[in-house]
C-alpha positions in Angstrom: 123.6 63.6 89.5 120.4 62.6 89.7 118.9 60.7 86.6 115.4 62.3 86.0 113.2 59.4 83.8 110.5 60.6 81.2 107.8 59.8 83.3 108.5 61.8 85.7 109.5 64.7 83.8 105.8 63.9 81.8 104.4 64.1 85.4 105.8 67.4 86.6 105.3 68.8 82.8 101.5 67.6 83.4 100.9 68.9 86.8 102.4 72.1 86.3 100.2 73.0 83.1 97.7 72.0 85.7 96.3 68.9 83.0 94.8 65.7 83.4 95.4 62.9 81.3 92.6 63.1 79.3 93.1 66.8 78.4 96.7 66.2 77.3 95.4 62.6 75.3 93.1 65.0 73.2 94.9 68.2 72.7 97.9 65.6 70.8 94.9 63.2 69.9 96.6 60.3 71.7 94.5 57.6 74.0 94.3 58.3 77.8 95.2 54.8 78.1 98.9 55.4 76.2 99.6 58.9 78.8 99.0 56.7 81.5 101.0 53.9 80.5 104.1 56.4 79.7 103.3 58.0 83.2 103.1 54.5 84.7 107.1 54.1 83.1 105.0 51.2 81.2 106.5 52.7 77.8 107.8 55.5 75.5 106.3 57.5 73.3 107.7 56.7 69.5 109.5 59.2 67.7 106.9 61.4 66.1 104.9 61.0 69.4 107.5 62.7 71.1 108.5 65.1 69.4 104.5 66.7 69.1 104.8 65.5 73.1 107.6 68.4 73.6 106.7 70.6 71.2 103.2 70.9 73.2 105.3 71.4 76.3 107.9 74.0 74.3 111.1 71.6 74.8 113.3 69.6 73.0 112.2 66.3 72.4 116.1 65.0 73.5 116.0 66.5 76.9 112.2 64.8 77.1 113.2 61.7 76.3 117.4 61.7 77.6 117.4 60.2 81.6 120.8 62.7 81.7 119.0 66.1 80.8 116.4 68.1 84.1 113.9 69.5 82.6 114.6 73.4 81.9 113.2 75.6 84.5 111.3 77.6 82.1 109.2 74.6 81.0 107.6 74.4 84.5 105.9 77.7 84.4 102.2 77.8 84.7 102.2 81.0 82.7 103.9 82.6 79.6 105.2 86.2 80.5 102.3 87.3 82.4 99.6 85.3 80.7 97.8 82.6 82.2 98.0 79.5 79.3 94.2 78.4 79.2 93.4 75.7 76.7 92.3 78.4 74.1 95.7 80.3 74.5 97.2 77.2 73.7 95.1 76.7 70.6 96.6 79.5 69.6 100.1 79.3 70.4 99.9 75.7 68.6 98.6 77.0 65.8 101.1 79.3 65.4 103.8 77.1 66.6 102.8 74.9 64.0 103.0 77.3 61.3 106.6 78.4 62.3 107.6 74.7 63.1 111.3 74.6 63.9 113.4 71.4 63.4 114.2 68.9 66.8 117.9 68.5 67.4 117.8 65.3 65.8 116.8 67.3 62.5 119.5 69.4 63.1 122.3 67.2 63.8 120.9 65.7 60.4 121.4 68.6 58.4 124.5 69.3 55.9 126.2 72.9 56.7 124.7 74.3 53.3 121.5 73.0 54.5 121.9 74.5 58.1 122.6 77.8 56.3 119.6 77.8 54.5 117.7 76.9 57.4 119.7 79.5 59.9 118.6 82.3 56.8 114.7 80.7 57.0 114.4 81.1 60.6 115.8 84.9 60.5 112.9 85.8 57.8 111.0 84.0 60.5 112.0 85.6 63.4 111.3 88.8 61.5 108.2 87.8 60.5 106.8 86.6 63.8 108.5 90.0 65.7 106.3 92.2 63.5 103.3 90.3 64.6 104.0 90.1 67.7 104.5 94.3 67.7 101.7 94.3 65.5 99.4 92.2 68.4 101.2 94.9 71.2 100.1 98.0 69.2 96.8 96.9 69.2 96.3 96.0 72.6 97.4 98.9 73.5 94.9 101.0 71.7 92.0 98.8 72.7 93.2 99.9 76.5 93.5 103.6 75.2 90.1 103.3 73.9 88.6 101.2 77.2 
């Protein structure tokens, strides 16, 4: 099994979002200087640092940062379902990402069970929530074709 180090996964996470160090520094308000020392293998990124780091890549912050986890294939796609992810989609995925902020799997393992029940009944609502947008978004683009 080959051991796959957080710089590299940061380098192949980087290259296939298509970003350079500078964009990545500013869109998690970081100094260019620290992305190229963790893509140098100079350091790690501390705890809050890495989980923003993988939430901006959607993935857990353990298979980021853990040599023994590849990096899901999902997480190398240029694109999300169709879309191409310019900086302003991103914006807006953050944002929402942000508001719907779901717990790393250190937070989880953290959790008591009536805790994780509360939480598994929060991210239903959520779910729920976040499907009638996301209908709500579809139903209009669809109109604004109809119309167009």
């Amino acid at each position: 099994m080959h051991l796959m180090h957080f710089h590299e996964k940061l380098r192949r996470l980087i290259a296939y979002r298509n970003l350079t160090q500078e964009e990545l520094g500013k869109a998690l308000n970081i100094a260019q200087t620290t992305v190229g020392r963790w893509l140098a293998g100079k350091s790690l990124p501390y705890d809050r640092t890495a989980t923003r780091l993988a939430d901006y890549f959607g993935i857990d912050d353990m298979v980021l940062l853990n040599d023994e986890f590849e990096l899901p294939e999902n997480s190398l796609v240029a694109d999300y379902r169709g879309y191409k992810v310019t900086p302003e989609l991103t914006k807006k995925m953050r944002r929402v990402h942000d508001e719907y902020r779901l717990p790393s799997a250190k937070e989880m393992s953290a959790l008591s069970a009536q805790d994780g029940l509360a939480l598994a009944d929060e991210l239903e609502r959520t779910a729920i929530r976040l499907n009638d947008y996301a209908a709500a978004i579809r139903k209009r683009q669809a109109e604004s074709k109809k119309k167009h």
